[in-house]
LUMNU-654476 format. One record per residue: residue in one letter; x, y, z of N, C-alpha, C, O in turn. Coordinates in steps of 0.2 Angstrom, whole numbers, plus 5000, padded with zeros to 4 digits. Layout:
N
AXYZXYZXYZXYZ/...
***
This chain:
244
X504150805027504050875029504350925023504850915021/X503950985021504051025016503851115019503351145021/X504551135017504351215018503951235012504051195007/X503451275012503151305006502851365008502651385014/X502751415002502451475003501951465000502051454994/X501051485006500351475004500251545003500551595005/X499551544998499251624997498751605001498551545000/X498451655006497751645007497051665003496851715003/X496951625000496251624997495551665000495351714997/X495251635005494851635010494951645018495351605020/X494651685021494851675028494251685031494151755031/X493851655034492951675036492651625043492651565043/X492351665047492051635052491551605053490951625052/X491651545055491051485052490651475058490051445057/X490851495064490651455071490951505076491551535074/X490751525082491051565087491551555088491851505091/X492051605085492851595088493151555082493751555081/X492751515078492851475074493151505065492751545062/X493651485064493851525056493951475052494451425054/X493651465046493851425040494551465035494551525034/X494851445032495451475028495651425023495551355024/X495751455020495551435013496451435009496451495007/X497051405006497651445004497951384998497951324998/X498051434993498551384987499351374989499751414992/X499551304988500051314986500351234987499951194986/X501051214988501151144985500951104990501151114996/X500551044990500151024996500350964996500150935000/X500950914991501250864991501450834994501550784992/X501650865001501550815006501250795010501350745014/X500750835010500150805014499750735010499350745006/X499850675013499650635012499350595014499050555011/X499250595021498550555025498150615027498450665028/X497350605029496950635035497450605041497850555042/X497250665044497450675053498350695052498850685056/X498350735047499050765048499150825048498550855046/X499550875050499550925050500050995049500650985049/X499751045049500351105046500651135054500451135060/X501151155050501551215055501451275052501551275046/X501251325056501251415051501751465055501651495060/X502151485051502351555054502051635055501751655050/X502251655059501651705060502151755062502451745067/X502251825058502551895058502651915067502151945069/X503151915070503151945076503051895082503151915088/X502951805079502851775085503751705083503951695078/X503951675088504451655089504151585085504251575079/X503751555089503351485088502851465083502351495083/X502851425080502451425071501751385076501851355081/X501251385073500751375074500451305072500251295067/X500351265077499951195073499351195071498951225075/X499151185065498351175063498351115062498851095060/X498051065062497451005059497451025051497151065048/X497750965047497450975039496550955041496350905044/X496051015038495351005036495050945030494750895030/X495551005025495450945019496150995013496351055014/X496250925007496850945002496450924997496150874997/X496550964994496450934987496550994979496451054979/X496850964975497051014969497351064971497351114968/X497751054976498151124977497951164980498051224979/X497251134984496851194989496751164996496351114998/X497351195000497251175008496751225013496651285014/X496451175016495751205020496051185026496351135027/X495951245030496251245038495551255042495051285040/X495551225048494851265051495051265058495051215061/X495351335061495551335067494951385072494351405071/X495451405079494751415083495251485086495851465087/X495051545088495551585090495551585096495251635099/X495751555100496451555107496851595108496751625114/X497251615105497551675108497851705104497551705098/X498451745104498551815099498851765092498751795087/X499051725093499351685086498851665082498851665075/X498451635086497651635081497451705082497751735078/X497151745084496951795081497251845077496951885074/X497851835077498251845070497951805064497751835059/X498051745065497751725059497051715056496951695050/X496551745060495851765059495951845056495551855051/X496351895057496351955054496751935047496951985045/X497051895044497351885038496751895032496251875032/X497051945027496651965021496751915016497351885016/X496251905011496351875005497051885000496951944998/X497551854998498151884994498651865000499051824998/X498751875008499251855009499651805010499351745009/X500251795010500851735011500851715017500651755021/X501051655019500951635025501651565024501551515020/X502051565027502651505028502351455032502151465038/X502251385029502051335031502751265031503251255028/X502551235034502851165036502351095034502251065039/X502151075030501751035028502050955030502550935032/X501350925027501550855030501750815036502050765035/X501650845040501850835049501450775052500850775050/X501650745055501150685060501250635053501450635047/X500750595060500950535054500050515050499950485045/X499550545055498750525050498650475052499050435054/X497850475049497550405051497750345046497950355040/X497650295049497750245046497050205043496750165047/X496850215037496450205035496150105035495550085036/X496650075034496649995034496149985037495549995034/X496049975043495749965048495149965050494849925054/X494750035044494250045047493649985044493250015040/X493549955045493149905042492549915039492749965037/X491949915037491349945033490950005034490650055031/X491149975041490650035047491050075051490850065057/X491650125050492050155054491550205059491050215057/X491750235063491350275069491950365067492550365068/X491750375067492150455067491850505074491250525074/X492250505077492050545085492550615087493150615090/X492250675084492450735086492150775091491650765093/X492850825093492450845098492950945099493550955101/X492550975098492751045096493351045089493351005085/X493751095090494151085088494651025084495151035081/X494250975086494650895083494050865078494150805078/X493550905074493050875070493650925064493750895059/X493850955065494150955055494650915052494650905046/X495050875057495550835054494850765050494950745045/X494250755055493750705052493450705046493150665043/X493650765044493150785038493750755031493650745025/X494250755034494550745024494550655026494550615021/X494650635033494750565035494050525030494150485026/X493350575034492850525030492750535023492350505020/X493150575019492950585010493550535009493550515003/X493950505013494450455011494150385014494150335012/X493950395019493450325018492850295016492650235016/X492550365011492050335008492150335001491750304997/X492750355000493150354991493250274992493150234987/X493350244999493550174999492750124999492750065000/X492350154998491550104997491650105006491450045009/X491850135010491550135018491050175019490850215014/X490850165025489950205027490150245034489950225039/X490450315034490550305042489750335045489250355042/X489950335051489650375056489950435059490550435062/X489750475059489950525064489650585069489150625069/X489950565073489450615079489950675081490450665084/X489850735080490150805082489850815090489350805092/X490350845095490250855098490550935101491050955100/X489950955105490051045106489751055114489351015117/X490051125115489751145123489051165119488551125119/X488951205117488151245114488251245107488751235103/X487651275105487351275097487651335093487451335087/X488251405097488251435094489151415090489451445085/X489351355093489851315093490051275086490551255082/X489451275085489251205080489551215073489251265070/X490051195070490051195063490351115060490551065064/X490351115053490451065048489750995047489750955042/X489251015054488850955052488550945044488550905040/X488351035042487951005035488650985030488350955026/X489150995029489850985027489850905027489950885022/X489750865032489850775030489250755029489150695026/X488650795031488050775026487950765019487550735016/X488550815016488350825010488850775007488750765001/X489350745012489750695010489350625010489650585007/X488950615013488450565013488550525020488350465021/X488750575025488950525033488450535036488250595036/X488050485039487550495044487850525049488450505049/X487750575053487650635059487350635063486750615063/X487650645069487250645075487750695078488350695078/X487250765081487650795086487550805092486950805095/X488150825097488050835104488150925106488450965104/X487650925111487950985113487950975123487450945125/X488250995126488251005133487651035136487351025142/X487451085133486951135139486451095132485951135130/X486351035127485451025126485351075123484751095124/X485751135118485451175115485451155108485151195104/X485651115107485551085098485551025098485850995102/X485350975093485450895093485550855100485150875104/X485750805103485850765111486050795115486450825112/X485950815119486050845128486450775127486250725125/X487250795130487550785136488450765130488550815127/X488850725129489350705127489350655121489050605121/X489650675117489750615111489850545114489850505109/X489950525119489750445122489250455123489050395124/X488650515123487950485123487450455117486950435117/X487850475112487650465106488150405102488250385096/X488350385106488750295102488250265099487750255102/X488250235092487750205089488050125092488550115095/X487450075091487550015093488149955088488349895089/X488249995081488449965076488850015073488750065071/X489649955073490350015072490849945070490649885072/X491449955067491749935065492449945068492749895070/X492749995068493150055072493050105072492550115068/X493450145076493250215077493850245077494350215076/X493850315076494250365074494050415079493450415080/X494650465083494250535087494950565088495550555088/X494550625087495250675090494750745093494150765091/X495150775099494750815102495050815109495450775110/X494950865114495150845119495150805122494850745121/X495650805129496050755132495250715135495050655133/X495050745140494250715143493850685138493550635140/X493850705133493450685128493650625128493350575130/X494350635126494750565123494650495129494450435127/X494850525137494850475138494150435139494250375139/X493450475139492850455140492750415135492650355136/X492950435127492750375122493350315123493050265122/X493750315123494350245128493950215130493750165127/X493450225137493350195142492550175138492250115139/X492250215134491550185132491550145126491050115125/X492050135120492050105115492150045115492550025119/X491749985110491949935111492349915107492349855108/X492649935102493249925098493849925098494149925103/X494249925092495049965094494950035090494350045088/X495450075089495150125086495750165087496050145091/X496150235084496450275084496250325086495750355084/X496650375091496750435093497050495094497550505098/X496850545089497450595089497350655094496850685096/X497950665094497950705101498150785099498650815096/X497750815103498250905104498650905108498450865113/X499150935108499750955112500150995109500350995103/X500351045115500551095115501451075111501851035114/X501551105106502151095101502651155100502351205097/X503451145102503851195101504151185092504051215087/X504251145093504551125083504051105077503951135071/X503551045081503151035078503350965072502950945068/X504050945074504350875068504850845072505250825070/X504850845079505050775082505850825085506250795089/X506050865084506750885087506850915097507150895102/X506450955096506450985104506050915110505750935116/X505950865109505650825113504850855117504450825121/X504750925116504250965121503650915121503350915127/X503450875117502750855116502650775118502150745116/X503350745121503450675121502650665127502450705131/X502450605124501950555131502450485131502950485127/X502150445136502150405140501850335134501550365129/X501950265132501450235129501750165131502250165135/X501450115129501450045132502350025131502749985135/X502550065125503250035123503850075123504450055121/X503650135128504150205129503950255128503450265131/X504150295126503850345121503950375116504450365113/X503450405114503350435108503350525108503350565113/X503450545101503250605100502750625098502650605092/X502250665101501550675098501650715091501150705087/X502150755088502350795081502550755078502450775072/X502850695079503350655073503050585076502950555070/X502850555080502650495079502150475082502050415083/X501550545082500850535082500850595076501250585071/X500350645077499750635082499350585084498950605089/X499350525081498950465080499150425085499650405082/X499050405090499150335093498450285092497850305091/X498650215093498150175092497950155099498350175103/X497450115100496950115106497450085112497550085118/X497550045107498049965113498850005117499249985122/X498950055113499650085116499750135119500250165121/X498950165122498850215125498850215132498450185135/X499350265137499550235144498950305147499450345148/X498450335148498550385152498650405158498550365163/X498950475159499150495163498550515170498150555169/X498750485176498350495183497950575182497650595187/
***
């Protein structure tokens, strides 16, 4: 974990409610996909979790969605601002794993951590797949984004306004290796119950510290618990107990 002061570069709306941001500054501890920053925000008590998007050269891309005044604070941020980050948080995906044919299964707000996941598993000669999935089409962002990475795509929307009518278990392809998902909880546990693999999943939860001290975020798992800030966001398939 590393304090650092980011400039924002970019801060632009990609998708309903949806903001891309753009910021320089020292990114050295972010070292796996599926980890994530903390941000402090002028006037609010609680620093803010984002999903790393994607890192690279000293250019951190964040892709969040505005919730509530914390996020809508950080959608009115202008180009030049400073912003207090906590970097390198969670622990990311565990790339080993994913065997020729990984599966990437997103679902709203949990498709940007998949986007730096697949440029690190295809730097590794892997093929993933990925299926996005969204309520409607005015929702939808990053599909042309892993296209241009070379990921076959497939998207979902609920109301049948873009790509498959119904949930990203409607669109499971017949040939996978493992799987990777982050997105909500229903989300998560529909792909649990439909996947025929092992696979990793990171989870949202609501975070007071955000690096393992205030316990606010502990779950349940096969061998006690864990902290979803300090020793997820990632759980793997076999350790996951949910809750009734």
């Amino acid at each position: 974990m590393k304090e650092s002061i980011f400039k924002v570069i970019t801060n632009e709306q990609i998708a309903k409610n949806v903001f891309r941001m753009t910021l320089k500054g020292d990114t050295e501890s972010i070292t796996a996909p599926g980890q994530f920053v903390n941000i402090r925000l002028d006037g609010f008590y609680l620093r803010r979790p984002i999903s790393v998007c994607d890192c690279e050269d000293g250019i951190l891309t964040l892709v969040y969605k505005t919730v509530g005044r914390g996020t809508e604070k950080m959608s009115e941020l202008t180009n030049g601002a400073q912003l207090n980050l906590l970097t390198g948080l969670g622990n990311g995906y565990n790339l080993e794993k994913s065997g020729e044919y990984p599966l990437l299964i997103g679902g709203g707000v949990g498709v940007p951590p998949l986007y730096m996941l697949a440029k690190k598993l295809i730097a590794l000669g892997k093929k993933p797949y990925v299926i996005l999935g969204f309520n409607t089409e005015s929702e939808i962002f990053y599909e042309d984004e892993f296209k241009k990475l070379g990921c076959e795509v497939s998207v979902t929307t609920v109301d049948g306004s873009y790509g498959i009518r119904g949930f990203v278990t409607d669109a499971l392809p017949q040939k996978y290796t493992y799987f990777y998902t982050c997105g909500p909880e229903p989300m998560l546990k529909a792909v649990y119950k439909s996947t025929a693999t092992s696979g990793q999943f990171s989870f949202e939860e609501r975070m007071g510290c955000g690096f393992g001290a205030c316990m606010g975020c502990s779950c349940r798992v096969i061998t006690g618990y864990k902290r979803i800030c300090k020793d997820g966001p990632v759980l793997e398939k076999e350790e996951i107990l949910w809750a009734d």
